[in-house]
Each structure stands twice: as C-alpha cells, then as structure tokens.
NUNULUM-386539 format. One record per residue (C-alpha): residue in one letter; x, y, z; residue number from 1. Coordinates in nm, 4 decimals, decimal comma. Example, Ala and Ser with C-alpha at 12.3 -4.5 7.8 and 13.67 -1.06 7.14 Angstrom:
2
A:1,2300:-0,4500:0,7800:1
S:1,3670:-0,1060:0,7140:2
This chain:
158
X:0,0000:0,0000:0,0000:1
X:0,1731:0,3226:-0,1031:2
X:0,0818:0,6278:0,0900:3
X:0,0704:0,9108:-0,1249:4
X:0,1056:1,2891:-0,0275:5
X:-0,2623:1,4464:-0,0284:6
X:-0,1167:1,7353:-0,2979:7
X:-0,1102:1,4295:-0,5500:8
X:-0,4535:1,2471:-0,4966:9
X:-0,6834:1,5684:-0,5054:10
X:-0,7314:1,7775:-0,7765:11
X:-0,7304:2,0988:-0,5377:12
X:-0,4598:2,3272:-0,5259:13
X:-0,3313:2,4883:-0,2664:14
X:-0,5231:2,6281:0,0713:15
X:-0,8077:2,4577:-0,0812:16
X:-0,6636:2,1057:0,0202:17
X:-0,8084:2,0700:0,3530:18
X:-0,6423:1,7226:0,4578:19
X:-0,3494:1,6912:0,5829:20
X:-0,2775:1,3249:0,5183:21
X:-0,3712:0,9654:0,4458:22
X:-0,2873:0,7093:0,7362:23
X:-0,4136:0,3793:0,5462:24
X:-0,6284:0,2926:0,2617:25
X:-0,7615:-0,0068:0,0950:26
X:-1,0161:-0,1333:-0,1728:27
X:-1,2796:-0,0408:0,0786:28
X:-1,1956:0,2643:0,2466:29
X:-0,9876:0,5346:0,3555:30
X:-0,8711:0,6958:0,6495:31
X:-0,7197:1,0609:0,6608:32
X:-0,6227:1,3282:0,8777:33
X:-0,6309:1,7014:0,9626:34
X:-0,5075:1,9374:1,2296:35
X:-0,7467:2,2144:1,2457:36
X:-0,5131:2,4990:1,2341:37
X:-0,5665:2,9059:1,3057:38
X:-0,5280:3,0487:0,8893:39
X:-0,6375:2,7903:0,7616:40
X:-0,9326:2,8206:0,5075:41
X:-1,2728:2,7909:0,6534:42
X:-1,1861:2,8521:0,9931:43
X:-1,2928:3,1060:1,2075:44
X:-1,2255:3,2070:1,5754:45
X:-1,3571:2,9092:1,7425:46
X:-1,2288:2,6793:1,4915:47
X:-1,3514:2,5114:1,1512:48
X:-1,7838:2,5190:1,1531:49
X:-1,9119:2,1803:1,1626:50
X:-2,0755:2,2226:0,8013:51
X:-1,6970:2,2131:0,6904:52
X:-1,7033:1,8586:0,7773:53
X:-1,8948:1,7000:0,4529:54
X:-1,5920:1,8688:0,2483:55
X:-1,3682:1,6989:0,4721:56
X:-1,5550:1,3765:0,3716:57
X:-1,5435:1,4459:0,0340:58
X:-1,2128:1,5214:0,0180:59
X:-1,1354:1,1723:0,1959:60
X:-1,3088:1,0628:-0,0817:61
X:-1,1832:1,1997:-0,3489:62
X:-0,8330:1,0531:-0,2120:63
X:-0,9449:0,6912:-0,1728:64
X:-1,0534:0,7173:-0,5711:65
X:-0,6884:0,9109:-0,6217:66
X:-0,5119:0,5970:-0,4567:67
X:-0,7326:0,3574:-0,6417:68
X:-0,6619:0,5751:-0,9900:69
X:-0,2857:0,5831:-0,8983:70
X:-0,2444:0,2158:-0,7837:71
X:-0,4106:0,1531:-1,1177:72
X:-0,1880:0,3627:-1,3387:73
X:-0,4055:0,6179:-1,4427:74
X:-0,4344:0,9828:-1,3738:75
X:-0,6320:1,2107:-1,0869:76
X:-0,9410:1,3716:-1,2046:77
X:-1,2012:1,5619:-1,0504:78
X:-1,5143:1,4658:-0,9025:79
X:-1,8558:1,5821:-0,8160:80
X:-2,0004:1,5683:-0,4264:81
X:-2,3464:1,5228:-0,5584:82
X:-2,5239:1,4765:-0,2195:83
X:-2,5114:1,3849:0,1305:84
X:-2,8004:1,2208:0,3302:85
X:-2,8240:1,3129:0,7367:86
X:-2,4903:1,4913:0,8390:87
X:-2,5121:1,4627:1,1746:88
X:-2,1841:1,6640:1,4330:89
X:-2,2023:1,6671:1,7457:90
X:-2,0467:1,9557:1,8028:91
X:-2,1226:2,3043:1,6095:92
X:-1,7381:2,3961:1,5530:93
X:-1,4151:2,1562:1,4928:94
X:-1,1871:2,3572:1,7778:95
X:-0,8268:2,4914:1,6839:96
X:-0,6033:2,1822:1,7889:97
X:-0,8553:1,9364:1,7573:98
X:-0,6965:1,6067:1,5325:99
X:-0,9926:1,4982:1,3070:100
X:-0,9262:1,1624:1,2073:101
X:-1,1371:1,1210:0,8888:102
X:-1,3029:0,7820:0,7591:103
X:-1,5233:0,6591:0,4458:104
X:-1,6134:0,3464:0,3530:105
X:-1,7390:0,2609:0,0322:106
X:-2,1342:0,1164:0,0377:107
X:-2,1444:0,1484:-0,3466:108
X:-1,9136:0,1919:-0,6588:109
X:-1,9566:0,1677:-1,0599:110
X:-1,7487:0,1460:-1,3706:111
X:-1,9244:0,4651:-1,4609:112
X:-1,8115:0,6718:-1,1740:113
X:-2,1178:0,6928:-0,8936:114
X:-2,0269:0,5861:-0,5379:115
X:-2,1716:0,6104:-0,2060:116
X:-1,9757:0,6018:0,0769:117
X:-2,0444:0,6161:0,4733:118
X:-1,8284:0,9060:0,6429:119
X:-1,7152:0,9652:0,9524:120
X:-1,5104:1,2358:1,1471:121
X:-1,3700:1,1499:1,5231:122
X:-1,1747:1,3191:1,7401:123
X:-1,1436:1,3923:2,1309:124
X:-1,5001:1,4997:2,2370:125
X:-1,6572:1,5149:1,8601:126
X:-1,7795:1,2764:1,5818:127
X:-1,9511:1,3554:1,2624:128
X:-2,1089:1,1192:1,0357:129
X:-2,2779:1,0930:0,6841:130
X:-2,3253:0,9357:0,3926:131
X:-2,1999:1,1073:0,0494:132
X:-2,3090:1,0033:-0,2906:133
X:-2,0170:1,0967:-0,5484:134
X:-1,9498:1,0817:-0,9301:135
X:-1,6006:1,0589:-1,0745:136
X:-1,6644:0,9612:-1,4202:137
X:-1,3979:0,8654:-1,6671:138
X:-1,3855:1,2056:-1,8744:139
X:-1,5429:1,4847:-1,6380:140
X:-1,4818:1,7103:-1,9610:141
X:-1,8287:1,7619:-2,0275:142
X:-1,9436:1,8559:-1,6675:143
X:-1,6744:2,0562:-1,6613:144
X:-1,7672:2,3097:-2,0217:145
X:-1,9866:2,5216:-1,9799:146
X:-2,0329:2,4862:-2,3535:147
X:-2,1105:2,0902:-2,3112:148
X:-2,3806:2,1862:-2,0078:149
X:-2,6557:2,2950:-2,1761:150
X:-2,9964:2,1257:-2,1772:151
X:-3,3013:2,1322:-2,4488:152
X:-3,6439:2,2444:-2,3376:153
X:-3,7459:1,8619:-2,2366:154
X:-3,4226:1,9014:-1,9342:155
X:-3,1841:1,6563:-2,1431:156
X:-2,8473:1,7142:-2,3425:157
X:-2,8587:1,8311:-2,6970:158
C-alpha cells in the first residue's frame, strides 16, 4: 500500500486542500487526517464550523478514488459531491487543535463513476457522520464546459 502525499490524490490546489494526510487505505476505504489549524481556510475564531465537515468527507473521498486511480496507473481527475443524506456533528465547531481523524467506507461503486460512501469524522469529544453520494466519471470534460452543459427544453443534453 503506497501512501501518497494528499497534494497528488486531489485535484485541489493549494489552501483549498483541507487534509493533511492519508494514514491507510484499501479497496474499501480510507482513512485521513487534519489538524485544524488558526489560517487555515474555513476557519474562524472558534475553529472550523461543523458544516466544513462533509468537504472533509469528500475530500477523503476523493483521495481513496486518487489511490485507487494511482495504484491503477491512471491519472487524478475531478469529481462531483453530488449529495449527502443526514450529516449529523455533534459539536457546532471543529476547535483549533482538535486532530480529526477522517473515515469513508465505500457502500457502493460503478465502472461509470457513482459511489456512495459512509463518512465519519472522530476526534477527542466530537464525531460527525454521513453518507456522500459521489461521481467521478472517466472524462469529467463535459461537466466541466460550460459549452457541453446545456440542456433542451425537455431538461436533457442536446
């Protein structure tokens, strides 16, 4: 199992990269981390708000289909967070300090690119949980155009 750095799984750049690392992975799920830091984006005062937390999950996501990609020979892409059913946090705010240990599993996954995967963030005094439904397809080109995104008057693609 080789443990990439985050910068190479995730098609974000730069602040936007809100893991830190990956601690293990498999053909079933991922685990990652993140230090919530003061400067950081998304994080205020207090710490990083709660809502933050299904990007988090996403993000772990989008690394377990990196590794898988990688392992595989092929190359990153983006993907598309497409919903999440019953995010749940205990708290309202992820504190400054606090080490979010980030985990998805994957329920679902198709040759065309849809997944579902049950998420969960732990740390001292805090979990989060949800399931997110995600879509990596094999060229994200057209979701990506805006000149391949338009729709006739019955809602479908030219």
């Amino acid at each position: 199992m080789t443990i990439w750095p985050v910068e190479t799984l995730l098609p974000h750049a730069g602040r936007m990269i809100l893991l830190d690392r990956v601690l293990e992975w498999d053909a079933e799920r991922i685990v990652c981390e993140r230090l919530v830091r003061r400067g950081d984006a998304f994080v205020e005062a207090t710490g990083l708000p709660a809502w933050a937390g299904v990007e988090l999950m996403a993000q772990t996501i989008a690394a377990w289909n990196g590794c898988q990609v990688l392992t595989a020979g092929g190359q990153v892409r983006p993907g598309f967070l497409l919903g999440t059913r019953a995010y749940r946090a205990d708290v309202d705010t992820f504190a400054t300090g606090a080490l979010l240990r980030i985990e998805a599993v994957r329920h679902f996954h198709d040759e065309e690119g849809m997944g579902a995967f049950a998420c969960r963030i732990d740390a001292e005094g805090l979990h989060a949980e949800a399931r997110l439904t995600v879509f990596s397809p094999p060229d994200p080109t057209p979701f990506l155009d805006p000149r391949h995104n338009r729709l006739d008057s019955r809602g479908a693609p030219p």
